[in-house]
C-alpha positions in Angstrom: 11.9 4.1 53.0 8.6 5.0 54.1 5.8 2.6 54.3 2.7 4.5 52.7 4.9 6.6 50.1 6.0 5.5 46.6 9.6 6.2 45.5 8.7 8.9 43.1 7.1 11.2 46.0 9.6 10.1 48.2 12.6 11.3 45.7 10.7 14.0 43.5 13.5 16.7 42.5 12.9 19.8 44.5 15.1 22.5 42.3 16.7 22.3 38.9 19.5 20.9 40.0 18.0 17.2 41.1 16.5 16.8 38.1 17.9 13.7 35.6 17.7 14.6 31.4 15.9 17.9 31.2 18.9 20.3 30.8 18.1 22.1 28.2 14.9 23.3 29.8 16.8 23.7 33.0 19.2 26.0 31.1 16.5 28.4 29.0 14.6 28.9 32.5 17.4 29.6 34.7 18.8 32.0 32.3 15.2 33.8 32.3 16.0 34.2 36.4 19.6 35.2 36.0 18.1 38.2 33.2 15.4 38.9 34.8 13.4 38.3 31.5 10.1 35.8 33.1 6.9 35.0 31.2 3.5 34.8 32.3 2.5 31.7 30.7 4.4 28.7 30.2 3.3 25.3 28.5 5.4 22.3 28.7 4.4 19.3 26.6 6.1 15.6 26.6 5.5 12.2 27.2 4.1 11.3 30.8 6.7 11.1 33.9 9.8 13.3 32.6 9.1 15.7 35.0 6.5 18.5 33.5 4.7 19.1 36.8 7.7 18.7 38.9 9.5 21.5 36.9 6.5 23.5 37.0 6.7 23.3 41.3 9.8 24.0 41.3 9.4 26.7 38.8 6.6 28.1 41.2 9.1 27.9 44.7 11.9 30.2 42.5 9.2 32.4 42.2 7.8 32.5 45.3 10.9 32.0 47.2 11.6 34.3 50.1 14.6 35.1 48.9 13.9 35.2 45.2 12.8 35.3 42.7 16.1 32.7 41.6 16.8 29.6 39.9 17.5 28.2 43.1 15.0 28.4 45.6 16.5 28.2 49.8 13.5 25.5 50.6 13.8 26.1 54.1 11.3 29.6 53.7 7.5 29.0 54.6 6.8 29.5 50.9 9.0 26.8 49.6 7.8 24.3 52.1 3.9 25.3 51.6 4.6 24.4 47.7 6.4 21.2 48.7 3.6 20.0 50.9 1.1 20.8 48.8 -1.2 23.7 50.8 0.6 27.2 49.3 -2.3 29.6 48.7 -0.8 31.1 46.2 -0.4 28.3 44.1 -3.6 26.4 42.5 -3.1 23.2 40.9 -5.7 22.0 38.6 -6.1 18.7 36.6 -7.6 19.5 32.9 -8.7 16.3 32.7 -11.6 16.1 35.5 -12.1 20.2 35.3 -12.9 20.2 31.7 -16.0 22.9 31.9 -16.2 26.2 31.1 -17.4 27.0 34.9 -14.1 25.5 36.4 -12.3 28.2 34.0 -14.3 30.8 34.9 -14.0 30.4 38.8 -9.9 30.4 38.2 -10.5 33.6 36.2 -12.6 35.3 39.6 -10.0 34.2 41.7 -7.2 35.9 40.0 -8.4 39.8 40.8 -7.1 38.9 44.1 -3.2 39.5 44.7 -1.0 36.9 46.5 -1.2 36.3 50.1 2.2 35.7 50.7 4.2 35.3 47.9 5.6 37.4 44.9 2.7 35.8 42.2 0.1 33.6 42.4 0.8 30.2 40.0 -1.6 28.4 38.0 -0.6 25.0 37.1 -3.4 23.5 34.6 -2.1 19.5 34.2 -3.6 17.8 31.0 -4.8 20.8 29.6 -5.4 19.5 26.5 -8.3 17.9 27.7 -10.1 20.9 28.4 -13.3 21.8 26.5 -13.5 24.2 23.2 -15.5 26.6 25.6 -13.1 26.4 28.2 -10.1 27.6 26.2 -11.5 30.4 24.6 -12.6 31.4 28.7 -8.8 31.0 29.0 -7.4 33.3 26.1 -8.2 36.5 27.1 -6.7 35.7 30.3 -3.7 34.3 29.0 -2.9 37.5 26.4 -3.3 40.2 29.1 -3.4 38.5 32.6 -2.8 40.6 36.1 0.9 41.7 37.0 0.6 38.9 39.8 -0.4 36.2 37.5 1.6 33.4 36.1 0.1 30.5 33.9 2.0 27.2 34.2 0.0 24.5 31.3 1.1 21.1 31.3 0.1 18.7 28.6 1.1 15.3 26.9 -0.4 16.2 23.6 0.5 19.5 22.8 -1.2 18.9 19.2 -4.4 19.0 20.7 -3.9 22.4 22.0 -5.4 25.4 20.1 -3.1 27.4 18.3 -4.8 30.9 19.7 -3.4 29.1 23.5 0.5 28.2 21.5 0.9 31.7 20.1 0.3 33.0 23.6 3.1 30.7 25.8 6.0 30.1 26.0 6.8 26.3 25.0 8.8 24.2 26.3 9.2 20.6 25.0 10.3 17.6 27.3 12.2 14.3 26.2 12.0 11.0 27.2 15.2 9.9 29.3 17.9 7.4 27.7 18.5 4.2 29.9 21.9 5.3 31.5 20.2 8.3 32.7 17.4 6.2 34.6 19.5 3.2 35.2 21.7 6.3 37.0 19.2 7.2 39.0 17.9 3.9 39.9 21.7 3.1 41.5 21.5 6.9 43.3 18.1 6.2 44.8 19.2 2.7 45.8 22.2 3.6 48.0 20.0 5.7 49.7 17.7 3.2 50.4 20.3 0.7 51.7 19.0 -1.6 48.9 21.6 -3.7 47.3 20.0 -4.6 43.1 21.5 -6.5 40.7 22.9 -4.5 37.8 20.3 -7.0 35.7 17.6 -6.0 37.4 18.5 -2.1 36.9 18.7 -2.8 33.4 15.7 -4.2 33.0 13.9 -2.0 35.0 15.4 1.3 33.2 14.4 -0.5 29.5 10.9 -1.5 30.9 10.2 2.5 31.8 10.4 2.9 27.9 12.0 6.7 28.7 9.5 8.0 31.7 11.6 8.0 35.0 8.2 8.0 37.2 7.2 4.6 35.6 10.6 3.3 36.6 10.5 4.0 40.2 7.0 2.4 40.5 8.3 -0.9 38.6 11.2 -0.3 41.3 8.6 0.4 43.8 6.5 -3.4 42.8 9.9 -5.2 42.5 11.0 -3.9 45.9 7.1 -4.5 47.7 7.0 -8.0 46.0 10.5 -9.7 46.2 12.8 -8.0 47.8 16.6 -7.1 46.9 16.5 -10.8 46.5 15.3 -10.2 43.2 17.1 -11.9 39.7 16.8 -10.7 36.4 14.5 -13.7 35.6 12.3 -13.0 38.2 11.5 -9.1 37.8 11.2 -10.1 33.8 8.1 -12.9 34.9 7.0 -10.0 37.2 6.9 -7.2 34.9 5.7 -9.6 31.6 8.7 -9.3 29.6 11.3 -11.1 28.2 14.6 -11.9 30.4 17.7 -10.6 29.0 18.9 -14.3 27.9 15.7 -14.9 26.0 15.4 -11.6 24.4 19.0 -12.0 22.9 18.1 -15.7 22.0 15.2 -14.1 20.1 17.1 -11.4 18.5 20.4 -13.6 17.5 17.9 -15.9 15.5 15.8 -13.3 13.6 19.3 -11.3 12.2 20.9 -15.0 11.5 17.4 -15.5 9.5 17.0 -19.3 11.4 13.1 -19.8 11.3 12.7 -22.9 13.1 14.7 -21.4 16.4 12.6 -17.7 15.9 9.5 -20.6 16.1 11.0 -22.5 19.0 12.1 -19.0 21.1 8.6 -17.1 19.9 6.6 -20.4 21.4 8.6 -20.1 24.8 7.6 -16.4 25.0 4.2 -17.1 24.6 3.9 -19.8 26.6 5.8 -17.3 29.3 2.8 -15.2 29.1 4.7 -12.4 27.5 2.3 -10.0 25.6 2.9 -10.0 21.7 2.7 -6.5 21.5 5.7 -5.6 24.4 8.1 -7.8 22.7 7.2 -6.1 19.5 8.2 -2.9 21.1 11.3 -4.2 22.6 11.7 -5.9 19.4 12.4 -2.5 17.7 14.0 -0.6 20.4 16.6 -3.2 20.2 16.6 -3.5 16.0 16.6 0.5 16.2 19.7 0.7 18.6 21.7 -1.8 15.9 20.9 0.1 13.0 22.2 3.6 14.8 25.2 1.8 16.2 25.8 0.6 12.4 25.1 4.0 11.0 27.6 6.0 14.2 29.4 3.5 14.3 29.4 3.7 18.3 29.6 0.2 20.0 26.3 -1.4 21.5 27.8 -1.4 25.1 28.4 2.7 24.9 26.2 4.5 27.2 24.1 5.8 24.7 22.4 2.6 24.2 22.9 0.9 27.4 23.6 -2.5 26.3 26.1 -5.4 28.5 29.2 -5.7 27.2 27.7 -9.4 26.7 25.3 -9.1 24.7 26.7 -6.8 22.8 29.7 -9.6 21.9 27.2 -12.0 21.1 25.1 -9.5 18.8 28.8 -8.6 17.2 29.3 -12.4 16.7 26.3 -13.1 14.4 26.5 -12.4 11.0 26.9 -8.7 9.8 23.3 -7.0 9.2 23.3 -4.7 6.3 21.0 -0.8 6.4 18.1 -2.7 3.9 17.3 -5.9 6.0 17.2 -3.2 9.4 15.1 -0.4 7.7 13.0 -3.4 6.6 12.8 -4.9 9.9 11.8 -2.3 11.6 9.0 -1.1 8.9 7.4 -4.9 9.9 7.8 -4.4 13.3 6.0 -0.7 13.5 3.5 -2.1 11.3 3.3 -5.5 12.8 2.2 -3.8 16.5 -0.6 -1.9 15.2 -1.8 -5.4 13.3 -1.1 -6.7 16.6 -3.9 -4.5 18.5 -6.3 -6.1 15.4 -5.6 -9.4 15.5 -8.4 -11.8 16.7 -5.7 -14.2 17.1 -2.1 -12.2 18.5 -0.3 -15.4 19.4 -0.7 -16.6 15.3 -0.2 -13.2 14.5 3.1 -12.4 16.4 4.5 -15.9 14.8 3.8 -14.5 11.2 5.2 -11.8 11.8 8.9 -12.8 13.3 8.5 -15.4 10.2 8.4 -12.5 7.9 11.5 -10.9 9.5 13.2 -14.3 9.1 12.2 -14.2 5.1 13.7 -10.8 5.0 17.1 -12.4 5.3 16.8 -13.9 1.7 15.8 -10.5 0.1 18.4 -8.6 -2.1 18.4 -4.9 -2.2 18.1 -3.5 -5.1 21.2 -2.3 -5.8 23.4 -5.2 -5.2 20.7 -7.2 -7.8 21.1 -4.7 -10.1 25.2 -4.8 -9.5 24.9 -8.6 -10.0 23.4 -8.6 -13.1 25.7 -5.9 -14.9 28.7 -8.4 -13.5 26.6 -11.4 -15.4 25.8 -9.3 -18.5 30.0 -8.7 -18.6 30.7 -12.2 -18.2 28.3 -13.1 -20.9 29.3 -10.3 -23.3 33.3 -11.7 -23.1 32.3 -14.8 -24.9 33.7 -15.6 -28.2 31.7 -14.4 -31.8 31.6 -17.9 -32.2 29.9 -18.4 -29.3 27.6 -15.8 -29.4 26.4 -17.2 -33.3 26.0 -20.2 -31.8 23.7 -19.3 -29.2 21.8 -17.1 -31.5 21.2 -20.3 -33.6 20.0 -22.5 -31.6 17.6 -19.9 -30.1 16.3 -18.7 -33.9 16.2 -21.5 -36.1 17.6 -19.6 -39.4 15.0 -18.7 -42.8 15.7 -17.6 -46.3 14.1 -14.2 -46.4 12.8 -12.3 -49.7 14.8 -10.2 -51.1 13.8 -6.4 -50.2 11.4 -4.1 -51.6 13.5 -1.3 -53.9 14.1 2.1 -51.8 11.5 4.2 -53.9 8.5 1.1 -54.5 6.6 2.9 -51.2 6.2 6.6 -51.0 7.3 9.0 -47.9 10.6 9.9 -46.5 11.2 7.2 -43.5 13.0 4.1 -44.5 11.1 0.9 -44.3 11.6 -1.8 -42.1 13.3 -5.1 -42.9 11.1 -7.2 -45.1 9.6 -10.1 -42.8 10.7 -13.3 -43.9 8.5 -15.2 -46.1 7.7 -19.1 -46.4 9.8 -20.9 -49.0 8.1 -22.8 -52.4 8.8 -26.1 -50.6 6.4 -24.7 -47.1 3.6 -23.3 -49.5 2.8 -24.1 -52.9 1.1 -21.2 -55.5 -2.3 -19.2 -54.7 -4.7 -18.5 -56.9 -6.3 -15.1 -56.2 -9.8 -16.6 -57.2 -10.2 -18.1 -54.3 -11.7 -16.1 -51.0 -8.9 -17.9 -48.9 -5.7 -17.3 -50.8 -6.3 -13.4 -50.5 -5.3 -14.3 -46.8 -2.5 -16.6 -46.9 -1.4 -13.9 -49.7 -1.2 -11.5 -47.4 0.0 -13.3 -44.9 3.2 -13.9 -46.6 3.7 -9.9 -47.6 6.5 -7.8 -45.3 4.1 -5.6 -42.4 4.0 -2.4 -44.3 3.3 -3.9 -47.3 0.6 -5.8 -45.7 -0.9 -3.0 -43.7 -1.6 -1.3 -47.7 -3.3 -4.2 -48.6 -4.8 -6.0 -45.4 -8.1 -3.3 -45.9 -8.7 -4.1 -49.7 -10.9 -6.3 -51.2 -10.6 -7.9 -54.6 -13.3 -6.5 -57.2 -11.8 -8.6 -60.1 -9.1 -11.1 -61.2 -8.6 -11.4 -65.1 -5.5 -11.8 -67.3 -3.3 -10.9 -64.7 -4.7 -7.6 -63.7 -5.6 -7.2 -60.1 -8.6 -4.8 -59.3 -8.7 -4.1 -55.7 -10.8 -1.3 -53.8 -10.7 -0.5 -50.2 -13.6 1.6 -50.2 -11.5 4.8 -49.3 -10.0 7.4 -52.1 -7.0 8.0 -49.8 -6.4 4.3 -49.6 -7.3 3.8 -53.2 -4.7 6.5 -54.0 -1.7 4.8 -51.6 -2.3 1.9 -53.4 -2.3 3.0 -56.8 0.8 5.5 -56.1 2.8 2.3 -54.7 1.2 0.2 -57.6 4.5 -1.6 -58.8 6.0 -2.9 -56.2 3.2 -4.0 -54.4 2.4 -6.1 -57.6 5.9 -7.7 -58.0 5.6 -8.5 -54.0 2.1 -10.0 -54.5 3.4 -12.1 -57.4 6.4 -13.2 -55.4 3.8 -14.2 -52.9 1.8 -15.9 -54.8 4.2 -17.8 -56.7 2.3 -16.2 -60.5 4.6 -16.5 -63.7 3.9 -13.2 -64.7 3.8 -10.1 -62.8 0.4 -9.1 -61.3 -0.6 -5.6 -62.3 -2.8 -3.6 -59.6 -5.5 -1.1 -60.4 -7.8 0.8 -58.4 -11.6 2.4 -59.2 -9.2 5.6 -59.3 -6.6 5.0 -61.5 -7.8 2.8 -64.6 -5.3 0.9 -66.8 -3.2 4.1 -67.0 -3.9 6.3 -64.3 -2.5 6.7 -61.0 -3.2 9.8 -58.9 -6.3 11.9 -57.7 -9.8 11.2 -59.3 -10.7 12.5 -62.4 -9.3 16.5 -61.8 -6.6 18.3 -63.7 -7.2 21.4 -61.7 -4.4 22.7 -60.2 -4.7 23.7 -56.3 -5.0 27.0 -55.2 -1.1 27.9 -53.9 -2.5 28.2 -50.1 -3.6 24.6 -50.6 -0.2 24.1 -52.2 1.7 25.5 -49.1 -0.6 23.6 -46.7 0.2 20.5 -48.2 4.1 20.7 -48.5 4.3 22.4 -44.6 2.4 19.2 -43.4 3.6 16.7 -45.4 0.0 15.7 -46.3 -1.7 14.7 -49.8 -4.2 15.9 -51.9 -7.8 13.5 -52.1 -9.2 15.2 -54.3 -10.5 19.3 -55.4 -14.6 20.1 -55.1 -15.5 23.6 -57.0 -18.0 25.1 -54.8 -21.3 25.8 -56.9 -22.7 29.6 -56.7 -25.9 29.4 -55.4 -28.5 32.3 -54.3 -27.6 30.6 -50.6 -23.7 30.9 -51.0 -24.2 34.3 -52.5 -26.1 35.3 -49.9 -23.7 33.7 -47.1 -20.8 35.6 -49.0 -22.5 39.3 -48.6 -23.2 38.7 -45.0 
């Protein structure tokens, strides 16, 4: 292993072949070679170290080779080994994020009249091209819709949202993934028997999860492990080097917060702390490892598959624990996602990380809906099997029982709906008689009257008392009219109410002794009034006769 060179120069793939999780892209470019069918502009977007400017190298040797252009360059010509080393004047490699101006476009644009001066194109790489300026990309788009025979565009980018669509529309993109941890932990074994360096599969493990999916990040942890300690190296020690947790404290961590045990989630979260472990990377391992439970639930693929990469021990003891159900790992993983961003706020992280593995703990106790809903139509069952007897039972000692008025007769209140059930009055030994005389009585009269019967009278006030007739007036013709139509049984209730020997008889400023209806008119309606009033259900209030004035006259003629 060289002394001045990091692992990921060393062992950078040199054609499509060497490289690790990128085979879809591998397979859409190499078909474009085998038909012959290249582009002049390519953009490739993903998350850092998965190989974007590696592929776009090696895409600029198959062009360029002597004995291409081919998906699989000789790299023994002088144009494969100028592009390998870096010095290939043909290919210029530019980093968007320090050439952001609309002048560093501009001299890229002046050199491309020029053709190649040895190979088949010249290549423009343009890394972090996202971060160029608004002025430099609309320099670049009349370029990149009609550029020179000779030309081809190569844009590399981790934020391919950032990108103006006017540059999309004009390449062709291709999108890079993040690696899974048997294809890193793959490549950390290949590299390492080529190194002569003996690692414990721990170590590997922990290494490849570290890397969170970018291979180049774990060949420099590789790199720091190897510069620091050695192949002597144990899993505890690289997880105090790199600031994370060891495997046996991670899986201490996790056993307690699906077995919902708060003091020992306390008791492990303290040690972590007090390990220097940032709050925020065990939050993100936190969920990686949540997330590859809930997928093995839902696949039902075992933890210790290579798709997850977990020891066959850990997952056993994970498998040992009691079962987790979808609703308490959806909901653990919604704290946790929100939990890091709180995290980045916190004034306080090491309080704030404790809350927060105290609210996944809590989480345990919660019932989904469903199964709560389940249990109480299983309760409502039970309760309906019980015996009449029961049931009356239960209903009397909850309502303590009341001898209720008789009814009101079917036709005493006008309309077609049927009334409600008369509400139960106070018997002669709760309330003695009322005399209507007196202010207060009207009230406890009323109070003692079914609701509809009430809501007729509750607006009314008594004009006079005498001999047993009742003169009430509300003020309003339409409720003067209600009352007087509904005269008769609102009297006998009143003198139920009231406890009177006689019956009370109501009258209303629009009635008299023997009326009952609308004030003072025989005149019949007109029949469109008539019709109006039996489509709508509505009553008459009474009939004005409009005078015929020079004004109304006049009104009429115009």
């Amino acid at each position: 292993m060289s002394q001045f060179k990091s692992l990921a120069r060393i062992y950078r793939p040199q054609t499509f072949s060497d490289l690790v999780g990128q085979e879809a892209v591998v397979r859409t470019l190499s078909q474009g070679f085998s038909s012959g069918s290249l582009t002049q502009a390519y953009l490739f977007s993903g998350e850092r170290g998965v190989g974007k400017t590696t592929v776009a190298r090696i895409l600029a040797k198959a062009i360029n080779c002597a004995k291409g252009p081919t998906a699989t360059p000789c790299l023994a010509c002088s144009s494969c080994l100028e592009i390998a080393e870096g010095r290939s004047p043909d290919v210029l490699e530019m980093d968007g994020a320090s050439h952001t101006s609309v002048e560093d476009v501009r001299t890229i644009r002046e050199g491309l009249r020029y053709s190649p001066l040895a190979g088949r194109a010249r290549i423009i790489i343009i890394d972090e091209v996202h971060m160029l300026s608004t002025s430099a990309f609309n320099a670049l788009l009349k370029t990149l819709e009609e550029p020179p025979p000779h030309v081809v565009f190569v844009l590399a980018t981790t934020e391919a949202h950032k990108i103006p669509d006017t540059v999309l529309s004009r390449c062709q993109h291709y999108r890079f993934r993040l690696l899974t941890i048997p294809e890193i932990s793959g490549r950390i074994e290949e590299i390492s028997k080529k190194e002569g360096l003996p690692l414990d599969p721990g170590v590997i493990a922990l290494v490849a999860r570290s890397a969170e999916g970018s291979l180049r990040d774990a060949l420099s942890l590789l790199d720091q492990i190897l510069r620091v300690g050695g192949t002597e190296m144990t899993a505890a020690g690289v997880a105090e080097l790199l600031g994370v947790t060891d495997q046996a404290l991670e899986e201490s961590l996790l056993s307690s917060l699906i077995s919902g045990d708060l003091p020992s989630t306390l008791r492990t979260a303290r040690t972590v702390l007090e390990a220097g472990i940032d709050p925020r990377a065990q939050v993100r391992t936190l969920a990686r490892r949540f997330r590859d439970i809930l997928h093995s639930l839902l696949e039902e693929v075992p933890l210790d598959s290579p798709r997850y990469g977990w020891t066959r021990e850990s997952a056993a003891r994970i498998a040992s624990l009691p079962p987790a159900n979808i609703f308490f790992l959806e909901q653990v993983l919604s704290v946790l996602v929100r939990g890091e961003d709180d995290l980045r706020r916190s004034p306080q992280p090491a309080i704030t990380f404790e809350l927060l593995l105290a609210r996944i703990c809590h989480l345990k106790a919660i019932i989904p809906l469903p199964d709560l809903l389940d249990r109480l139509l299983a309760d409502s069952g039970k309760a309906g099997a019980a015996l009449p007897s029961q049931r009356l039972s239960a209903e009397q000692t909850l309502r303590p029982s009341r001898p209720s008025a008789p009814p009101l007769p079917p036709d005493s209140l006008s309309g077609t709906r049927e009334s409600p059930p008369v509400r139960p009055r106070p018997s002669p030994s709760e309330a003695g008689p009322l005399d209507l005389r007196i202010p207060s009585d009207w009230g406890k009269a009323l109070s003692r009257l079914s609701h509809e019967t009430r809501s007729l009278l509750e607006s009314a006030r008594i004009e006079r008392f005498e001999q047993g007739t009742l003169l009430l007036d509300t003020g309003n013709s339409f409720f003067n009219n209600r009352i007087a139509s509904n005269r008769e049984a609102l009297g006998r209730a009143l003198s139920e109410a009231v406890q009177s020997p006689e019956p009370l008889r109501i009258e209303t400023p629009s009635s008299g002794p023997g009326g009952g209806g609308m004030t003072g008119t025989t005149t019949p309606p007109p029949p469109l009034v008539s019709e109006a009033t039996a489509l709508f259900g509505s009553e008459i209030i009474g009939i004005r006769t409009r005078k015929n004035t020079p004004e109304t006259q006049q009104g009429e003629q115009i």
